[in-house]
C-alpha positions in Angstrom: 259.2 405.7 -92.3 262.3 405.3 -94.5 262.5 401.5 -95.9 265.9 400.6 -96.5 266.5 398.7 -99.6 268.6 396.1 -100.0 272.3 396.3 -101.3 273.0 394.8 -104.4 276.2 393.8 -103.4 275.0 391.3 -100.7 275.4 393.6 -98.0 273.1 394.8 -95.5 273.6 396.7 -92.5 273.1 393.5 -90.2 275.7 391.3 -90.1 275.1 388.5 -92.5 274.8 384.5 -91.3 278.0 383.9 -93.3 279.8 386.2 -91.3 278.8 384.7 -87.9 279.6 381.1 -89.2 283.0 381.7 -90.5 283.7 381.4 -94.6 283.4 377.9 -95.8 287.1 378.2 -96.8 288.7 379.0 -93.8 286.8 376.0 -91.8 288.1 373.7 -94.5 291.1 374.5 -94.2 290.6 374.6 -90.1 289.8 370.7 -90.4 292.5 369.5 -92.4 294.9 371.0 -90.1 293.4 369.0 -87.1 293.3 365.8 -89.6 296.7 366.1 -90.5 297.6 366.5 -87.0 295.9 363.3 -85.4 297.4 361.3 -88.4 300.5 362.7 -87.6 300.4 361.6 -84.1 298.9 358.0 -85.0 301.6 357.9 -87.6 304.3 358.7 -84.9 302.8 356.3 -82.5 303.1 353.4 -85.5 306.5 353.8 -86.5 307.3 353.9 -82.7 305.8 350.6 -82.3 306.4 349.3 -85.5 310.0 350.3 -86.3 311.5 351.0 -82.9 310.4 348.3 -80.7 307.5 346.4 -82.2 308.4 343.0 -80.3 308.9 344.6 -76.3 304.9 346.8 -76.9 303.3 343.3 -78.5 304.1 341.7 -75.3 303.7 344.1 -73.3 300.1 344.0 -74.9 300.3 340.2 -74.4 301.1 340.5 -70.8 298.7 343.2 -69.9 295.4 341.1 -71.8 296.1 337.9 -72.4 296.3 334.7 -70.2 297.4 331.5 -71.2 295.8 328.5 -69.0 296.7 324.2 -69.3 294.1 322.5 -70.3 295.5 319.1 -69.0 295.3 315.4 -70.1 293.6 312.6 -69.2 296.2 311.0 -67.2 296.2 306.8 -68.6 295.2 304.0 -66.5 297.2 301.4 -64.7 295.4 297.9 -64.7 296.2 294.5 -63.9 295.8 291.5 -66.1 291.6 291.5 -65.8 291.4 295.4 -65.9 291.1 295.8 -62.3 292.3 299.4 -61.6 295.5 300.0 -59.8 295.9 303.4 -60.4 293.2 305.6 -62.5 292.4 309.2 -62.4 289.0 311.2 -61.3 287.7 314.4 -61.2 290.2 317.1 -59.6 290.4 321.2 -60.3 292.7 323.5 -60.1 292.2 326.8 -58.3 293.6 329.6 -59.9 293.7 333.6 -59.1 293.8 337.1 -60.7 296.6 339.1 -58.8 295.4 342.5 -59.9 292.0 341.1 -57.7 293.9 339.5 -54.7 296.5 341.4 -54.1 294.8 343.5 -52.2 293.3 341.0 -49.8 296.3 338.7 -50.2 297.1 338.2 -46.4 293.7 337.5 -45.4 292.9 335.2 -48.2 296.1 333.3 -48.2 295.6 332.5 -44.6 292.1 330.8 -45.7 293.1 328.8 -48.4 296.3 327.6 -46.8 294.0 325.9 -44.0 291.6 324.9 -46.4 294.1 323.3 -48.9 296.8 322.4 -46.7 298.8 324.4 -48.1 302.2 326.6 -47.4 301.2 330.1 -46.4 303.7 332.2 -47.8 303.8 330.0 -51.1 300.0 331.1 -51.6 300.8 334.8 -50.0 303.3 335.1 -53.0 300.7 333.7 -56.0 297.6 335.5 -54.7 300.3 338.9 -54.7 301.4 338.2 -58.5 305.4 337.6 -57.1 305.4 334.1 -58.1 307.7 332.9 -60.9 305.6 332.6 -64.2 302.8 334.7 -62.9 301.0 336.8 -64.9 298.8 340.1 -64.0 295.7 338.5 -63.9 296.8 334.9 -64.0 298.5 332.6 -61.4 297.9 328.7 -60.3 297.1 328.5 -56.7 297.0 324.9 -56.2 296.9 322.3 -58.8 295.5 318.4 -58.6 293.1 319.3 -55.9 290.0 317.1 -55.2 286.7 318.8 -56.8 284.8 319.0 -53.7 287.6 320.0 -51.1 288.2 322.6 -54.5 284.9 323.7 -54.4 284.2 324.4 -50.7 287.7 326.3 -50.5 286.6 328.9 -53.1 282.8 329.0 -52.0 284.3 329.7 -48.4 286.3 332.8 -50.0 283.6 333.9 -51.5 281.6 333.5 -48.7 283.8 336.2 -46.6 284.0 338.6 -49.7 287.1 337.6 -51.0 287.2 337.7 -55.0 289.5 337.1 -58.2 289.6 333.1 -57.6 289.1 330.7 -60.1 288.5 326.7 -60.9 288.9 324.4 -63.8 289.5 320.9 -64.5 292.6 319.4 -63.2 292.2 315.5 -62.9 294.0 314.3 -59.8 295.5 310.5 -59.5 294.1 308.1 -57.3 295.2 304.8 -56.3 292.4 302.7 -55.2 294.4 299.3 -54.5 296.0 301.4 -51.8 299.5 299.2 -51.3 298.4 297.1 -53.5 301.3 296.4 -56.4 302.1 300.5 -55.0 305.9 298.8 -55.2 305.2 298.1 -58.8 303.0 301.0 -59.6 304.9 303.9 -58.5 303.0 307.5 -57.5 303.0 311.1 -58.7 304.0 313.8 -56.3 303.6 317.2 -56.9 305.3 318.4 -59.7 304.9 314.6 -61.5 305.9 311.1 -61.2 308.7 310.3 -58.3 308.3 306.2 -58.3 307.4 303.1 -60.3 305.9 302.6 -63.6 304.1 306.1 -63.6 308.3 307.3 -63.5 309.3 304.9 -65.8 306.4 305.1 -68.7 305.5 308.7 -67.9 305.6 309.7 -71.6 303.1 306.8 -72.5 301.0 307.6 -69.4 300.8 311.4 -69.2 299.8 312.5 -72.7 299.9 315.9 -74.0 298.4 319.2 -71.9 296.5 321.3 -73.9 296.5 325.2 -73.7 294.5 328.0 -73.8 294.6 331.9 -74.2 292.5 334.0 -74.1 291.9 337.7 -73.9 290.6 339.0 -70.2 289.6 342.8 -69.5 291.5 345.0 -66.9 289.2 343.1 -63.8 290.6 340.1 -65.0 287.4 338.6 -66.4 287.1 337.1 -69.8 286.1 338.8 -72.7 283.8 336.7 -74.7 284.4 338.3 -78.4 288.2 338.5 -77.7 290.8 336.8 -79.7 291.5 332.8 -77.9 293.3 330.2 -79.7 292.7 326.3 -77.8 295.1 323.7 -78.6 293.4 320.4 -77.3 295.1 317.9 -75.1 295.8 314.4 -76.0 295.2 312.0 -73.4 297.4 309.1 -72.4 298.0 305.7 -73.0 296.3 302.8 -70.2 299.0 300.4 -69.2 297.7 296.8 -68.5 300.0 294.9 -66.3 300.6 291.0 -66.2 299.8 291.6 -62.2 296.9 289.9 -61.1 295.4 292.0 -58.1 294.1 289.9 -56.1 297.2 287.0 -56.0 299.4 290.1 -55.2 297.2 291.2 -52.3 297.6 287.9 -51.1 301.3 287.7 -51.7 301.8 290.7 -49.8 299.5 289.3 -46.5 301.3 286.7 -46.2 304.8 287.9 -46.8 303.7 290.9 -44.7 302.8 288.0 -41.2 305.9 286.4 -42.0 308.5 288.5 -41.8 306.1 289.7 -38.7 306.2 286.5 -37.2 309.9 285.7 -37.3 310.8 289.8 -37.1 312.7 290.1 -40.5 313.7 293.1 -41.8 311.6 292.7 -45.0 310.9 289.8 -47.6 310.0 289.6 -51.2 307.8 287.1 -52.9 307.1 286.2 -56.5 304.5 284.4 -59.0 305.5 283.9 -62.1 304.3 282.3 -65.3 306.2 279.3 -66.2 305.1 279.0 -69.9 305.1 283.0 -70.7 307.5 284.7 -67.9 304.5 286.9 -67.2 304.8 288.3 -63.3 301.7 287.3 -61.7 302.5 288.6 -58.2 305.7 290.4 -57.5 305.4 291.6 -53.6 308.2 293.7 -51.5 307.1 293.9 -47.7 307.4 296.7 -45.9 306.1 298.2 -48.4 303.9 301.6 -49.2 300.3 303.4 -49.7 300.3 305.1 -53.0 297.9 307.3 -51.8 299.8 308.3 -48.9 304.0 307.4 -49.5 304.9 309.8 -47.1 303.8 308.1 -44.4 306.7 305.4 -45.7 310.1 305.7 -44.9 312.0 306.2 -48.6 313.9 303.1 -48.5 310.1 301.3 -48.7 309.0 303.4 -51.5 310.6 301.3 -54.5 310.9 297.5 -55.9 312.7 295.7 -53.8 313.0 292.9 -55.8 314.7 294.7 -58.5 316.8 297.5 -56.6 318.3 295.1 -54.0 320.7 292.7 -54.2 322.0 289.6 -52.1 323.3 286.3 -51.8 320.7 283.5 -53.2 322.4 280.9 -50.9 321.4 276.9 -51.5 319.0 278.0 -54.2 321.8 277.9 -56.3 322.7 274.6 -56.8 319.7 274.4 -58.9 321.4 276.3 -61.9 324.8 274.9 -60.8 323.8 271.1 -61.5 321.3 271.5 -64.1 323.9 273.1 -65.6 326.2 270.5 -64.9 323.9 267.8 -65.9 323.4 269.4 -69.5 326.6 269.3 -69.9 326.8 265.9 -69.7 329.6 265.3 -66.0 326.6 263.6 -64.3 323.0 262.4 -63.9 320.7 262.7 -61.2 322.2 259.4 -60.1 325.9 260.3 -59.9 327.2 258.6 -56.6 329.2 261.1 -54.2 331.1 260.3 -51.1 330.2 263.4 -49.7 332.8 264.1 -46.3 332.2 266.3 -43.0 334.4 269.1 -44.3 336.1 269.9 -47.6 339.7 271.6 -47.5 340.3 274.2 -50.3 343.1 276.6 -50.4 342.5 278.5 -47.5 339.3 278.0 -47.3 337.0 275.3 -45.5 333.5 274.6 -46.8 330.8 272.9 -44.5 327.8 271.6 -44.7 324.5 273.0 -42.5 324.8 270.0 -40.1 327.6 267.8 -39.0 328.3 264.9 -40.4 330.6 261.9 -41.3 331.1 260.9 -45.0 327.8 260.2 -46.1 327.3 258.2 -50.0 325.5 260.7 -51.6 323.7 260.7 -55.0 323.2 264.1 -56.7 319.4 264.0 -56.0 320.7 263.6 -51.8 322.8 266.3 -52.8 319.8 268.5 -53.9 318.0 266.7 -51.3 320.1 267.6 -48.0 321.6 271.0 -49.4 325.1 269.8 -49.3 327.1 272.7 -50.1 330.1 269.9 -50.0 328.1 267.5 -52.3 328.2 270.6 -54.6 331.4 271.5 -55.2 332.8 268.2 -55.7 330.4 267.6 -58.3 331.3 270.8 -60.0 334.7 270.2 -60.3 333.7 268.2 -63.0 333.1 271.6 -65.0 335.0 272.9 -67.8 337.5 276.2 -67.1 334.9 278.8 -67.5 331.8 276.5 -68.2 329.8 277.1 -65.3 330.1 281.2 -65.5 328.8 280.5 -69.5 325.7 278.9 -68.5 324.8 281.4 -65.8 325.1 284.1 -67.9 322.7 282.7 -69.6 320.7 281.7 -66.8 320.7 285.9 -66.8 322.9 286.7 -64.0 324.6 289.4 -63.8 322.2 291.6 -66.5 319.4 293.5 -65.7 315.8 291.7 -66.3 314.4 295.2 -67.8 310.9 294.9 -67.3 310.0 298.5 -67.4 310.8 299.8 -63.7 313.8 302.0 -62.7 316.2 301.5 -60.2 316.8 298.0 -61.1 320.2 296.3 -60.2 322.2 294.0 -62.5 323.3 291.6 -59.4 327.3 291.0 -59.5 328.5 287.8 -61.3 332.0 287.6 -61.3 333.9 288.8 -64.7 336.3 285.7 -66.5 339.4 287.7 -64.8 338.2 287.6 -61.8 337.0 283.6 -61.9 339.2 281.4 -60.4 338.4 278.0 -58.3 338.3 279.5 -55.2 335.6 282.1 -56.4 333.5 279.0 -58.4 333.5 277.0 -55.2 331.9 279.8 -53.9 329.7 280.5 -56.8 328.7 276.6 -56.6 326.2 277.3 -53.6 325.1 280.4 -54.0 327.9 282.9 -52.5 330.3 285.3 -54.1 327.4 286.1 -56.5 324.3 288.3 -55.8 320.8 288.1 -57.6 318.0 290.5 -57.6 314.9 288.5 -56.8 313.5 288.7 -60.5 316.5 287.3 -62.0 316.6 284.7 -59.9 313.4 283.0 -60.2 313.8 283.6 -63.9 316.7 281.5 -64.0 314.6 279.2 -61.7 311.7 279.4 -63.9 313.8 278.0 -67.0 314.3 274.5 -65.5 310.5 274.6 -64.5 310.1 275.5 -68.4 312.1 272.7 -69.4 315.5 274.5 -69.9 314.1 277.2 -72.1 314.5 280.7 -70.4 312.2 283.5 -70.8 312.7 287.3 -70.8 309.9 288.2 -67.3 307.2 291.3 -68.5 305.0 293.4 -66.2 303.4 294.7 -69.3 300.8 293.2 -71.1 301.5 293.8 -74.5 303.8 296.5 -74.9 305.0 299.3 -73.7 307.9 302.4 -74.6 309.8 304.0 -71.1 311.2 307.1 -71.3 314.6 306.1 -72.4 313.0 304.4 -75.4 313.3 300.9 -74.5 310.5 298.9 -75.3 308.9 296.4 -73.1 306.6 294.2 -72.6 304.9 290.5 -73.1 304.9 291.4 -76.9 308.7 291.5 -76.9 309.9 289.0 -74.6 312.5 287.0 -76.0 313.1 283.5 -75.1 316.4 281.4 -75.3 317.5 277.6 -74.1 319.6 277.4 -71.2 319.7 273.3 -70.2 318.4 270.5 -72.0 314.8 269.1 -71.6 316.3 266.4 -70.1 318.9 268.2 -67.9 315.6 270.3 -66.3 313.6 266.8 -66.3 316.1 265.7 -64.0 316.3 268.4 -62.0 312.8 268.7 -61.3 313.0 265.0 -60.3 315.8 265.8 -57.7 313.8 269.0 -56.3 310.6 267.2 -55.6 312.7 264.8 -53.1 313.1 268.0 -50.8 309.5 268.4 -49.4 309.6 265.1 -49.2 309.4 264.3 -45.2 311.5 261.0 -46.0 314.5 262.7 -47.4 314.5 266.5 -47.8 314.6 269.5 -45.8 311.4 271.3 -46.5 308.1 269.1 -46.2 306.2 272.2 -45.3 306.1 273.2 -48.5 303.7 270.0 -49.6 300.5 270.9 -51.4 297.9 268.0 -51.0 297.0 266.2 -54.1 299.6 268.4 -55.8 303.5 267.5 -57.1 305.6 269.9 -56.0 309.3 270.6 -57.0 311.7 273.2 -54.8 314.6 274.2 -53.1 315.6 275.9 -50.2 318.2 278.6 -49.7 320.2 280.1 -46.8 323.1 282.4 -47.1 324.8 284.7 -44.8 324.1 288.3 -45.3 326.9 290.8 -46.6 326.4 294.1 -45.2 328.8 297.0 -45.8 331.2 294.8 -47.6 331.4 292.1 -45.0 329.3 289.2 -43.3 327.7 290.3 -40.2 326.1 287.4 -39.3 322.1 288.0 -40.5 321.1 285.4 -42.7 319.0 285.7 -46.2 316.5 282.5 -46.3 314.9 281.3 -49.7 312.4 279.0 -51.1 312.1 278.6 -54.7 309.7 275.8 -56.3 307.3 274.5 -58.9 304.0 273.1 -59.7 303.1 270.8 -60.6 306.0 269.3 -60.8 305.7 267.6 -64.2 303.5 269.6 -65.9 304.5 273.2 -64.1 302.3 276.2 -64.2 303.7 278.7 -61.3 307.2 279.6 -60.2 306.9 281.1 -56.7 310.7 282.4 -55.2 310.2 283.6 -51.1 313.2 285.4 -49.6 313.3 287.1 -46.2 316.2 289.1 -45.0 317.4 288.8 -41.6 314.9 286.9 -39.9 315.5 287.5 -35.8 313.2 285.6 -34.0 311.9 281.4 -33.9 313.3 278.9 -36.1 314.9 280.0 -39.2 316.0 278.3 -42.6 315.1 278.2 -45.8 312.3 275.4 -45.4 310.9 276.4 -42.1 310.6 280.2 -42.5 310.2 280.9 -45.9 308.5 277.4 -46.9 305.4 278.0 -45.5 305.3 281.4 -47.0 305.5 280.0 -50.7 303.2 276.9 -49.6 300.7 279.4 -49.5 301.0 281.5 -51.7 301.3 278.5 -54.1 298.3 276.8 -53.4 295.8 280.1 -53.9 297.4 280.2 -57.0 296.6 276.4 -57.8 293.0 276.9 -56.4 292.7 280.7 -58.6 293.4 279.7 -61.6 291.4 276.4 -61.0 295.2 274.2 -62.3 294.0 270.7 -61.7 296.3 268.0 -59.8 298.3 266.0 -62.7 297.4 262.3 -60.8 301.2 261.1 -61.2 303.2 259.4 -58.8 306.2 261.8 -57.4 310.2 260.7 -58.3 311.3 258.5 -55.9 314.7 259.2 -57.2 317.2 257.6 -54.5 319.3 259.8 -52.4 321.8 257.7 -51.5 324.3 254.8 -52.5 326.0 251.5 -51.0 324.5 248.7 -49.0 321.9 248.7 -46.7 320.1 251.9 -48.2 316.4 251.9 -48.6 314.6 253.1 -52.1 314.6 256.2 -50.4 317.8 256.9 -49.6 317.8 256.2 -46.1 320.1 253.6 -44.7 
């Protein structure tokens, strides 16, 4: 057999492995064709996406992977004075769903939760679809503020049935455990935040700072635990301690509340203040609301009364009228009056409440007996302009601004407008309106011994959200009357609960001196008087070494006897002696004034002839 020998060349007559493979040259070259032609295409894609519309693909990108989600804040406290809660916050969630998950099952799902929640169906149709304003692919809020275990069982009931793509995290919901309680004062949150009260007015102190989060989710809408996230943490709110004292405003509003029950008024207000510091102990508007539940209240009951509304104080009046007058040095406590039946003025004729001859008043029967005549004689004795001065600053006519919107300024009169007719008026409590806060401030200045002081809600202090600043810690005080001016007007009050010569002895506190006056006034509705009347008490104690102010008003009272003394007197008796007993203030063992009421012979040392 022939052997064939090998070429010298390299070649053989089999076809070499080289030749099968392809020449190393020609596969180099093969791959840096298809190199050059993936960079080429990356390349193209980067300058598309870089150069031509970088901003529109990065949030596109954004869109498609990332979710942003509120990480909110710890909502601050309302308290009273001794840290009782009045509104706090506890442990809520938030239900939130991927679209891209729920779409699907949207109708069937959305019927659940809406009966679940309580919620509107097609609201929860349109998030659990991904059509709702602000929602994202795989993100959307559901329901916010909802209570962790009704949360809990709505979600473990969709899953339950199959139904997936739903979601819970902290959401801390408000609660208001006082229920009515101070709810005038306090205010509530609705849905999309704060509709009422000091939660409206100090929201920016209250509500903090949400936090956020984002984070990168996969294409089923479930987090990615390496992806990119940036957290921005929340900062929680400020607690807000309140000069309120719980419990003396729970009974404020009881007995306010059987009152204007008893006589069938169309609602009352009642208030405990301070003397010394202005602080508003009690500050009760009846009807009134459940935080918890405001809808269940008409609107009109949803606010502060004692602020918002305004009205005629009526006799009450005459207490800043002649302490007024006093300081300024026409009379004394023992000025002598004839005092006739009727008093002609202009075109006007002023009465008193009962009929009478001419009857030899002193100032303190004056005070005594509510003469409206008695009044307005003595106050000719004013200046031109003098008696407008002094209730200005009294504080009529301006705002009290203890922290709570809605408040009215009252109506006092301007200079132009003052003429003798108007002060006659003004004398005993008519052509002038009051909120209730300003006017047992102006009350609570003679009790202080003429000084006036600016009335606080706040404990310390406090910034609302147009950037006034409130509060105990900026209260401002000024001097209204002389010591001796409000010395001698709190003589000439205590004669009215006295049974021998004033109009309201159910207001008498055993073992206690009390100071006061009553107020009625006719009630101006729609610009004219209808013939409702507004009935007041506004008092002291103890008298000579005062602690409280307590003002009652009640609007339109329909049904048994009513006046000043016998429908609204009671009310502040009451509430005046649990707040003697509360705060354990001792009797002060001192003989009442025995001031006499009237002049001429044959009258007793009590004015009585």
């Amino acid at each position: 057999m022939r052997r064939t020998e090998p070429r010298l060349d390299g070649n053989s007559d089999e076809p070499s492995r080289g030749t099968r493979r392809g020449s190393p040259s020609l596969r180099l070259r093969v791959g840096f064709v298809l190199i050059a032609m993936v960079l080429s295409a990356f390349g193209a894609r980067l300058v598309q996406l870089q150069g031509f519309d970088p901003h529109a693909y990065a949030q596109a990108a954004e869109k498609e992977n990332l979710v942003t989600q509120v990480l909110p804040a710890q909502r601050g406290e309302i308290l009273d004075r001794n840290g009782e809660p009045l509104a706090d916050s506890a442990d809520g969630l938030m239900i939130t769903a991927d679209p891209s998950v729920t779409a699907k099952t949207a109708p069937a799902l959305a019927t659940l939760l809406a009966n679940k929640l309580n919620l509107d169906y097609t609201s929860v149709l349109t998030d659990l679809q991904g059509k709702a304003k602000g929602a994202g692919p795989h993100f959307v809020y559901v329901a916010r503020r909802v209570p962790a275990a009704k949360a809990k069982a709505a979600v473990a009931a969709a899953e339950a049935k199959g139904f997936k793509g739903l979601y819970t995290a902290d959401d801390p919901i408000r609660e208001y455990p006082a229920k009515d309680v101070a709810a005038n004062i306090v205010g509530f949150l609705g849905t999309d935040g704060p509709l009422a009260g000091l939660e409206q007015s100090l929201n920016g102190e209250l509500a903090g700072k949400d936090g956020k989060e984002t984070y990168e989710v996969a294409d089923q809408g479930t987090r990615l635990p390496l992806g990119p996230s940036t957290t921005v943490k929340p900062v929680n709110g400020t607690d807000v301690h309140l000069t309120i004292d719980r419990d003396l405003q729970w009974y404020a509003q009881r007995v306010l509340q059987q009152a204007d029950e008893k006589s069938d008024a169309l609602n009352g207000m009642a208030i405990v203040m301070d003397v010394k510091t202005g602080e508003v102990l009690a500050l009760a508007d009846d009807p009134t609301f459940d935080a918890s539940d405001p809808s269940a209240s008409p609107k009109a009951d949803r606010g502060a009364r004692s602020l918002s509304e305004v009205y005629e104080p009526g006799s009450v009046e005459k207490i800043l009228t002649l302490s007024s007058l006093i300081d300024a040095g026409k009379v004394t406590d023992r000025t002598k009056l004839s005092v006739p039946g009727e008093l002609h003025r202009e075109d006007t004729v002023i009465h008193d409440w009962f009929p009478h001859g001419i009857i030899p008043f002193t100032l303190a029967g004056v005070i005594a007996q509510s003469s409206n005549i008695g009044t307005v004689l003595a106050s000719d004795r004013f200046g031109t302009g003098q008696l407008h001065s002094y209730l200005e600053k009294f504080g009529l006519g301006q705002r009290t601004n203890v922290g709570l919107t809605g408040e009215s300024p009252g109506i006092l009169p301007s200079m132009s407008q003052w003429t003798h007719e108007i002060q006659d008026r003004v004398d005993f409590g008519q052509s002038v309106s009051v909120n209730a806060l300003q006017e047992i401030s102006a009350v609570n200045a003679v009790a202080n011994g003429g000084v006036r002081i600016d009335p606080s809600l706040i404990l310390g202090k406090a910034v609302t959200n147009t950037g006034q600043v409130v509060g105990t810690d900026v209260a401002t005080s000024h001097r209204v009357v002389s010591q001796k001016a409000a010395t001698q007007m709190m003589k000439m009050m205590e004669r009215v609960p006295d049974p021998k010569t004033g109009t309201a002895p159910q207001t008498q506190i055993p073992g206690y001196r009390v100071a006061g006056k009553t107020g009625t006034a006719q009630r101006a509705v729609n610009g004219r008087y209808d013939g409702s009347l507004t009935v007041s008490y506004a008092g002291f104690a103890p008298a000579d070494n005062p602690r409280f102010t307590v003002y009652v008003v009640v609007n339109d009272p329909r049904k048994g006897a009513i006046g000043g003394g016998v429908t609204a007197g009671p009310v502040w008796q009451k509430i005046m002696s649990f707040a003697l007993r509360r705060y354990g203030v001792p009797p002060t063992n001192t003989k009442p004034s025995n001031l006499p009421t009237m002049w001429g012979k044959g009258v007793n040392h009590h004015g009585r002839p």
